[in-house]
C-alpha positions in Angstrom: 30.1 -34.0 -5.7 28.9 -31.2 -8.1 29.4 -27.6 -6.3 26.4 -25.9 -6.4 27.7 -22.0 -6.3 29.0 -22.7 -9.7 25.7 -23.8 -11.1 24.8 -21.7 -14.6 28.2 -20.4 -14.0 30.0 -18.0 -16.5 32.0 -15.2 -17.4 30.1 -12.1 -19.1 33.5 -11.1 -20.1 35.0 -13.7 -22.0 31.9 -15.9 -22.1 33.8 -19.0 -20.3 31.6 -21.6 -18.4 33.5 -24.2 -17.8 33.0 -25.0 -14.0 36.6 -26.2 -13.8 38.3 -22.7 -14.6 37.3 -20.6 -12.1 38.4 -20.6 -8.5 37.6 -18.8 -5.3 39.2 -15.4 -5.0 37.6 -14.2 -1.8 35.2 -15.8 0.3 32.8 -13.3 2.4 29.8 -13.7 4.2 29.6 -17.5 3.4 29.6 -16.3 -0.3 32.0 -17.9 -3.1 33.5 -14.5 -5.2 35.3 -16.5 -8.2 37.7 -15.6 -11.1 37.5 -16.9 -14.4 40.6 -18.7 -15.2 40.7 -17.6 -19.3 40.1 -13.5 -18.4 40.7 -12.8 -15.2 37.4 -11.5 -14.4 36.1 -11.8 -10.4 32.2 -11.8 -10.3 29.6 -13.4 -7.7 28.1 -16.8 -9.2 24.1 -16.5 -10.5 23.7 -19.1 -7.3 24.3 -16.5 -4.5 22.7 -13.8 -6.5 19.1 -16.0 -6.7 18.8 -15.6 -2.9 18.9 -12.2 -3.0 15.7 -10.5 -1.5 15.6 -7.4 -3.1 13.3 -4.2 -1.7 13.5 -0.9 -1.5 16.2 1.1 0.5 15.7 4.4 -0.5 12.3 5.0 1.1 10.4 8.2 1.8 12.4 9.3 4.6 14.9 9.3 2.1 13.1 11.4 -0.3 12.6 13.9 2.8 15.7 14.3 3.0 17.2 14.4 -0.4 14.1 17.5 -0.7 16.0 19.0 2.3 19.4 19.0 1.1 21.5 22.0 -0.7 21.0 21.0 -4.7 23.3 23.3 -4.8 26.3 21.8 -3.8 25.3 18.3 -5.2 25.4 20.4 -8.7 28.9 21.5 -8.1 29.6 18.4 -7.4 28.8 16.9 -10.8 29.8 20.1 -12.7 33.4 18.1 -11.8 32.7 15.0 -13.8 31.3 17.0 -16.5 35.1 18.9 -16.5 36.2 15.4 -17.8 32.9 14.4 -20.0 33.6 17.9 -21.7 36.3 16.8 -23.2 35.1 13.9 -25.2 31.6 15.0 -25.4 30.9 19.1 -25.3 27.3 18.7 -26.3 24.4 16.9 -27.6 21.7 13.7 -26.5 22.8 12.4 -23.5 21.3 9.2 -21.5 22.2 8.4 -18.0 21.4 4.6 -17.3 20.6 4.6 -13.5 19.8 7.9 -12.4 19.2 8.0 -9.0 18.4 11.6 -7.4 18.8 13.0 -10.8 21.4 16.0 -10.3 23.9 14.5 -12.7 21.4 14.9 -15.0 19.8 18.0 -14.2 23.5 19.0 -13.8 24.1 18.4 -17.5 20.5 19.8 -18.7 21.8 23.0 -17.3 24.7 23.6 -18.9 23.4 22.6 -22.2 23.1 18.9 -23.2 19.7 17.1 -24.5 19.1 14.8 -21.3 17.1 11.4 -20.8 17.5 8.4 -18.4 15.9 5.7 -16.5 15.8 5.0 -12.7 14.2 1.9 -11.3 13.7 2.7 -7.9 10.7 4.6 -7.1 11.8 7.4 -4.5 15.2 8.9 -6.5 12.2 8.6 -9.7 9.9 10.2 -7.8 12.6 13.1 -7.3 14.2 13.0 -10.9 10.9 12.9 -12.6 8.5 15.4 -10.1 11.2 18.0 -8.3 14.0 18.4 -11.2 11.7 18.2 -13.6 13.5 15.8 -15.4 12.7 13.5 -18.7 13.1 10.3 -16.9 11.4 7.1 -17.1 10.9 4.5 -14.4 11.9 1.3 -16.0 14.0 -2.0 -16.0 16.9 -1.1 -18.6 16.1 -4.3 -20.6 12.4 -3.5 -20.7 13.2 0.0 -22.0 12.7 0.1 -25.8 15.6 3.3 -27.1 16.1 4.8 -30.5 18.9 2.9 -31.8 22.2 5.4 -32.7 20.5 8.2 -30.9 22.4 9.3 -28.3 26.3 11.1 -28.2 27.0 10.1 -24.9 25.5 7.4 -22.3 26.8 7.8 -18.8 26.6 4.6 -15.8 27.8 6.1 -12.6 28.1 3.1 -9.8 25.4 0.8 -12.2 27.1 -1.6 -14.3 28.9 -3.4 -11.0 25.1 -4.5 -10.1 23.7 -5.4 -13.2 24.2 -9.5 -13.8 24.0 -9.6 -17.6 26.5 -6.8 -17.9 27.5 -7.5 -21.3 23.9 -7.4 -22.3 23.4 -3.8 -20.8 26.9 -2.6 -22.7 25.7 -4.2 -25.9 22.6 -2.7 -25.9 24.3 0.4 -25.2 25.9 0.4 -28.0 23.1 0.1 -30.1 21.6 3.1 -29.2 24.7 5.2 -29.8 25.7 7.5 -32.7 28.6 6.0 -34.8 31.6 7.9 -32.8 29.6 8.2 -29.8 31.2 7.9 -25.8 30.2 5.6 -23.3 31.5 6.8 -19.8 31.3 4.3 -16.8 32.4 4.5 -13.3 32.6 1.1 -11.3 34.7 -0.1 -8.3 38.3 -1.3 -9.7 39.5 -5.0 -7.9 42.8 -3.8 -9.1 42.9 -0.6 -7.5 45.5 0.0 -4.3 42.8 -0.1 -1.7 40.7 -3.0 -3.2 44.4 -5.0 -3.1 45.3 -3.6 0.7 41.5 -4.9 2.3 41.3 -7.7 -0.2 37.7 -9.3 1.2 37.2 -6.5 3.7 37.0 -3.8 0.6 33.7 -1.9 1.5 32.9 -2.3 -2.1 32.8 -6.1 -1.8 29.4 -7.5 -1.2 26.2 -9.0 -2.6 24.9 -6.0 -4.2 27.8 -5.5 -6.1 27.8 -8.8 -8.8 31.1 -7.7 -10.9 34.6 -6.2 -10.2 36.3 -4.9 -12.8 40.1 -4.9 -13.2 41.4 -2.1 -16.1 41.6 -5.2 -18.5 38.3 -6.6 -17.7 36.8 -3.6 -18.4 38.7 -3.2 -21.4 38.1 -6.6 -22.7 34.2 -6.1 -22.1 34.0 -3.1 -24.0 36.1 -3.8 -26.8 34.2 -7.2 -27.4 31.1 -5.3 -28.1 32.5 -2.7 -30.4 34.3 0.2 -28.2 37.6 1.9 -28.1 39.1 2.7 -24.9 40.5 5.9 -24.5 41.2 6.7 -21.3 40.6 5.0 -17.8 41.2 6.9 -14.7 41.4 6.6 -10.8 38.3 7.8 -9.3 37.7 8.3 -5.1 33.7 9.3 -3.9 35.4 11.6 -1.1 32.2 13.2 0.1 31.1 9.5 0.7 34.7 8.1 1.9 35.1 11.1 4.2 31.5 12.2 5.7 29.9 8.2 5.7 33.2 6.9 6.9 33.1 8.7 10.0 29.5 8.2 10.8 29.7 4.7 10.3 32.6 4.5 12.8 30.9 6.9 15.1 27.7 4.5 15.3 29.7 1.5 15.7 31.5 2.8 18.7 28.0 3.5 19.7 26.8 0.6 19.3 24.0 1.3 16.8 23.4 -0.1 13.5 24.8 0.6 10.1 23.3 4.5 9.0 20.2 4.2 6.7 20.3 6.3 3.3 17.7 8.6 5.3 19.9 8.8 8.1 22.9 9.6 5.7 21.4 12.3 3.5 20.7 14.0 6.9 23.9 13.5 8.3 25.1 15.1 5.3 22.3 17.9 5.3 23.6 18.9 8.8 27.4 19.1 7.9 26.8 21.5 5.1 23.9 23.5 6.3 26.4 27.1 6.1 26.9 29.8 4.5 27.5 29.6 0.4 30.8 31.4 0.3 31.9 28.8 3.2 30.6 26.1 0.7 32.4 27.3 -2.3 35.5 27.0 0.1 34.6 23.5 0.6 33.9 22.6 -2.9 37.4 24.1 -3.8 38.8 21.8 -1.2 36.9 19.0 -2.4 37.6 19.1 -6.1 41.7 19.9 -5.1 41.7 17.0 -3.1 40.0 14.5 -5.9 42.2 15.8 -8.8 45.1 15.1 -6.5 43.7 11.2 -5.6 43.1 10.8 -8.9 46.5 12.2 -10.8 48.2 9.7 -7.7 46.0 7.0 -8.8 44.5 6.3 -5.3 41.1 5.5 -5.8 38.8 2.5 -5.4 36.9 3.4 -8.5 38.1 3.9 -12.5 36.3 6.8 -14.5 36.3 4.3 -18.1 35.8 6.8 -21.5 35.3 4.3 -24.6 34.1 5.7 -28.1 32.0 3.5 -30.5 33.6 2.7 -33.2 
């Protein structure tokens, strides 16, 4: 009997799709997550994804409350990746492929870079393209028609784990960086020490989320279309691990649903509604405690920096 989650099965790593090479590596939710038996590579089969009724989930409350946060903080916040983009990438045309809210970017437009980037759902747009001002464009990134070696850095921050045709979106990457250009991606790591403890419990593990990459996944998908890996590290969203954690758990005892994105943002809006100089105390805190994770290597994410070569 032909089994039907590995119909149009294969591996956008090592481009493997023969049915009888992968096996079940977790099952969750009545859902088949396989490995490739040639790479390594653990992915959800096109057959689960199919049944996938996509819609909006950051809606207009969500938008309310994004307007009624502290930009602020959210800018300090991603003035600490920038600490590590700086190094490989001090200046010049930067695109951001998924841009959400848009303060990465507007981040990075402030101190100095050329920014552009493409958000497909319509709230975070609405905010990156009407309240930061931002050069944004609300598009499917295989509909979106670039200027080919244009750009000295692309950036995908929690993107290319829900993109299906992954290698696609790296490849066409590629083509619209400069010669010597970076590519910096953070995605959920399956071989990270918390993916390994919770196995199919992992938080990251679910439909949305269509690839987890190990370190030599990764690797292997980048340097197939034309990258150089130089450096992967462990990366840990604290602010979301610490503050979401706890609300989560606090409804559950309640007995109440999983929190909404609206209901998040506020959440979040409410525990940082002080002073400045008690935030700047708090962002210190913050950025100690990730550069610790990360030097330690506990994270569920990898920061991957890859040059075009």
């Amino acid at each position: 009997m032909e089994i039907h989650y590995l119909d149009e099965v294969e591996c956008k790593v090592c481009k493997n799709h023969d049915k009888k090479k992968f096996t079940t590596k977790f099952y969750k939710d009545n859902i088949n997550i396989v490995q490739c038996g040639e790479c390594g590579f653990v992915f959800i089969p096109p057959y689960y994804r199919k049944q996938i009724n996509y819609s909006e989930y950051k809606n207009e409350d969500s938008l309310k409350a994004v307007i009624a946060g502290n930009d602020w903080l959210k800018i300090q916040r991603h003035k600490l990746r920038y600490k590590t983009i700086q190094k490989y990438c001090p200046k010049g045309k930067l695109f951001d492929l998924g841009v959400g809210w848009g303060h990465f970017l507007h981040t990075g437009r402030l101190l100095g870079y050329d920014v552009a980037g493409i958000e497909m759902a319509r709230m975070p747009f609405t905010y990156a393209k009407d309240y930061l001002k931002l050069p944004v464009e609300c598009i499917d990134f295989f509909d979106y028609s670039p200027k080919k070696d244009h750009y000295d850095l692309i950036t995908m921050w929690d993107v290319l784990e829900h993109i299906d045709c992954c290698d696609k979106a790296v490849e066409k990457c590629a083509e619209m960086l400069k010669q010597g250009g970076s590519i910096i991606i953070q995605v959920p790591q399956i071989d990270s020490y918390i993916a390994k403890k919770h196995k199919e419990n992992w938080q990251a593990m679910g439909l949305d989320h269509v690839n987890y990459f190990s370190k030599m996944t990764i690797t292997h998908l980048l340097e197939d279309k034309g990258f150089e890996v130089v450096k992967i590290k462990s990366s840990i969203e604290v602010k979301l691990f610490l503050m979401y954690s706890i609300l989560d758990k606090k409804r559950k005892k309640q007995g109440s649903k999983v929190a909404t994105q609206a209901e998040r943002q506020e959440y979040f809006n409410k525990k940082v509604s002080r002073p400045k100089w008690q935030l700047r105390f708090v962002v210190w805190g913050h950025n100690m405690l990730y550069n610790l994770l990360s030097a330690m290597n506990i994270g569920d994410e990898m920061i991957v920096i890859a040059k075009k070569v």
